[in-house]
Backbone as CSV, one residue per row, in Angstrom:
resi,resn,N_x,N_y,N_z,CA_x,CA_y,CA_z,C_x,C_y,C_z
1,UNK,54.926,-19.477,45.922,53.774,-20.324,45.808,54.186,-21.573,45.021
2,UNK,53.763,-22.767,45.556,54.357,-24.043,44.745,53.005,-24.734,44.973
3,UNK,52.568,-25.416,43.905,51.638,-26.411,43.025,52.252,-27.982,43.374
4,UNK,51.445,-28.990,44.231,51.602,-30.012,44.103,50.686,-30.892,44.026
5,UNK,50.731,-31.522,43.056,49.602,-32.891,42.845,49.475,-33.758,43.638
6,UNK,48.849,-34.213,44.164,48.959,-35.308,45.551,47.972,-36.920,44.514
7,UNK,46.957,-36.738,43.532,46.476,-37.624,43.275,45.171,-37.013,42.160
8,UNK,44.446,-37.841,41.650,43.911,-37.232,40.571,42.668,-36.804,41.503
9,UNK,42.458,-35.151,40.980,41.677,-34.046,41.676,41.919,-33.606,43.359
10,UNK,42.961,-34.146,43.213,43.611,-33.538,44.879,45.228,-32.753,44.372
11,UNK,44.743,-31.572,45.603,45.945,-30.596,45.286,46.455,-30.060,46.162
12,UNK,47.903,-29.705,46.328,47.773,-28.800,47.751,49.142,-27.724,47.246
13,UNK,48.399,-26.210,48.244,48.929,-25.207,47.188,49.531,-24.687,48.392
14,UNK,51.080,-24.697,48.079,51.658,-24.280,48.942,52.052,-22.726,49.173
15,UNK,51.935,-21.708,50.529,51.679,-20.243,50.050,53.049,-19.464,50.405
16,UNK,53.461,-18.582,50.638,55.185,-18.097,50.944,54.784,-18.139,52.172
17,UNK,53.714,-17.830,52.942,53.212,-17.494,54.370,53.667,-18.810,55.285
18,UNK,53.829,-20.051,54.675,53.875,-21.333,55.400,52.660,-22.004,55.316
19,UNK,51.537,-21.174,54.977,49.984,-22.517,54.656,50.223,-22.822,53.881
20,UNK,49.370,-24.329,53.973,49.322,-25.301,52.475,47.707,-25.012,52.852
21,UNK,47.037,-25.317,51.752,45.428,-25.396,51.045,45.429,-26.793,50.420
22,UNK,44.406,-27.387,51.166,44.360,-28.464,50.370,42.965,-28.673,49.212
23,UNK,43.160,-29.031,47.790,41.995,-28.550,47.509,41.201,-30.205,46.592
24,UNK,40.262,-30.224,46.930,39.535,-31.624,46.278,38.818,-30.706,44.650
25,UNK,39.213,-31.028,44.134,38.869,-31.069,42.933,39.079,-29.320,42.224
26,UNK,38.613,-28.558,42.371,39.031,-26.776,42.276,38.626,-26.553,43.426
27,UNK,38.327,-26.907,44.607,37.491,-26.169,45.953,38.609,-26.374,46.825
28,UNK,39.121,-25.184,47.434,39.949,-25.414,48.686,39.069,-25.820,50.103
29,UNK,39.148,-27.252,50.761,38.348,-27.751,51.398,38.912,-27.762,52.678
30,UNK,40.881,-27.643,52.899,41.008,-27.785,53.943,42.389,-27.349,54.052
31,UNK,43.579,-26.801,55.110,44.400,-26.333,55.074,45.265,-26.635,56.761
32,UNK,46.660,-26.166,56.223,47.020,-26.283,57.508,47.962,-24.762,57.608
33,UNK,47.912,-24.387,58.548,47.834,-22.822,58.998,48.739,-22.767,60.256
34,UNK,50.085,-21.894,59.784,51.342,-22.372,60.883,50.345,-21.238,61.812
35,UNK,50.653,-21.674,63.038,50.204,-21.321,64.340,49.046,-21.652,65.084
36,UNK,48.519,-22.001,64.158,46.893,-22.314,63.934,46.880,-24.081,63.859
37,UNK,46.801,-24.525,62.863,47.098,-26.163,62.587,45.951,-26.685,61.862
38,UNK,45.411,-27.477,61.549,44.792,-28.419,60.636,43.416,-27.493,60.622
39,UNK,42.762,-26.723,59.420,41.324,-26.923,59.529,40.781,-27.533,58.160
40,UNK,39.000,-27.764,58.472,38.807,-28.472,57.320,36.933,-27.622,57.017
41,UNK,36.808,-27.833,55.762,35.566,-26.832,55.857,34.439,-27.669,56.171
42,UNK,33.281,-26.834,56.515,32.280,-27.396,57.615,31.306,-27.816,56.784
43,UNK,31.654,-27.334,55.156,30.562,-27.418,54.025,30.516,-29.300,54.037
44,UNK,29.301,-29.425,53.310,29.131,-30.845,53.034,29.422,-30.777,51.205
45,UNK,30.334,-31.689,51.092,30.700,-31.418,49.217,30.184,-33.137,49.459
46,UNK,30.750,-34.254,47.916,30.655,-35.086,47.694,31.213,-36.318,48.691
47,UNK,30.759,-37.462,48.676,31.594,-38.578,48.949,33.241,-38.750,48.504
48,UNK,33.503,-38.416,47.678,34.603,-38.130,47.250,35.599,-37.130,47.780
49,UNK,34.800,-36.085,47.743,35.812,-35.133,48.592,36.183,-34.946,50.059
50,UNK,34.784,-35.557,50.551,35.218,-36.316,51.998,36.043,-36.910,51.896
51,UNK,36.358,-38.245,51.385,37.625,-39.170,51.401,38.451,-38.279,51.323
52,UNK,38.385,-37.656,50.594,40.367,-36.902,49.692,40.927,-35.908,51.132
53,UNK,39.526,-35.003,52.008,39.948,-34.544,53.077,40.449,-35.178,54.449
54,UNK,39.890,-36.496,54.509,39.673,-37.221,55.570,41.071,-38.098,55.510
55,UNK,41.665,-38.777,54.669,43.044,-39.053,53.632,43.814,-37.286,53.955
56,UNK,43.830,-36.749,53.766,44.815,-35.512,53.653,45.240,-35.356,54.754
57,UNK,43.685,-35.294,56.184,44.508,-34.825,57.356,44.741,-36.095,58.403
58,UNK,44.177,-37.099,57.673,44.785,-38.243,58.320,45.037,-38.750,59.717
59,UNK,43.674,-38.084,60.247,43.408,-38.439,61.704,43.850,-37.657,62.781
60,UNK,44.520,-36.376,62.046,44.917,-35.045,62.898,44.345,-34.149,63.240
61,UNK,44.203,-33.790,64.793,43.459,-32.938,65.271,43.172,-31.408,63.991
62,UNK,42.058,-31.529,63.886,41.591,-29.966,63.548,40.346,-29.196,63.892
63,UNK,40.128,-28.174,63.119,39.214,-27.131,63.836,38.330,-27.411,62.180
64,UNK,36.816,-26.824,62.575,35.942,-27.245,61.174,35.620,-25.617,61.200
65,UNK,35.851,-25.150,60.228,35.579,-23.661,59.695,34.641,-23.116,58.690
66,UNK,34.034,-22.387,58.278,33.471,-21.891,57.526,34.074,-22.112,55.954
67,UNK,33.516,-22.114,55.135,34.127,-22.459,53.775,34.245,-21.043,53.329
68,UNK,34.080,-19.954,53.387,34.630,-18.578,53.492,35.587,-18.548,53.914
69,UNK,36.510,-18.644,55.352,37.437,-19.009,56.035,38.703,-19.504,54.427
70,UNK,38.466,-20.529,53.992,39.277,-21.045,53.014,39.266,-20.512,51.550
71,UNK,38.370,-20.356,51.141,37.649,-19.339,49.931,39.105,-17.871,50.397
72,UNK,38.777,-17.543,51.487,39.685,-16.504,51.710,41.458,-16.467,51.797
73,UNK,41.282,-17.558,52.265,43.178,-18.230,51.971,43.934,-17.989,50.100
74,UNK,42.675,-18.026,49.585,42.961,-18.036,47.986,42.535,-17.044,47.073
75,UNK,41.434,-16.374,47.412,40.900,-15.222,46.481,41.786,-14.431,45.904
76,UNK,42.958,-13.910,46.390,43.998,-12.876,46.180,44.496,-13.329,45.337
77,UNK,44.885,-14.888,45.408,46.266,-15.524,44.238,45.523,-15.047,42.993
């Protein structure tokens, strides 16, 4: 598992599995998932954390998921 700062309150947590989590502020909001590929959660958070997701996946196709879905990528760590 490796910790990288991307910008202040953006994070992305890299897992042994090959996902990264990307997370706006403590909330994992969006991830990319080898086999699978870009998703982002379907929740509505701040203006802010829109940008930081919308900036992260940077105009790359993804799928919009349940915020459980991502909640679940992390509960275990």
């Amino acid at each position: 598992m490796k910790i990288n700062k991307l910008g202040p309150n953006q994070t992305e947590l890299d897992l042994k599995d090959g996902t990264t989590v990307f997370f706006s502020y403590k909330t994992p909001v969006a991830a990319l998932i080898p086999g699978r590929g870009f998703v982002k959660t379907a929740t509505k958070y701040s203006v802010t954390t829109s940008k930081h997701v919308n900036r992260w996946l940077d105009g790359r196709n993804h799928e919009t998921v349940d915020q459980s879905e991502l909640d679940g990528l992390v509960v275990a760590l």
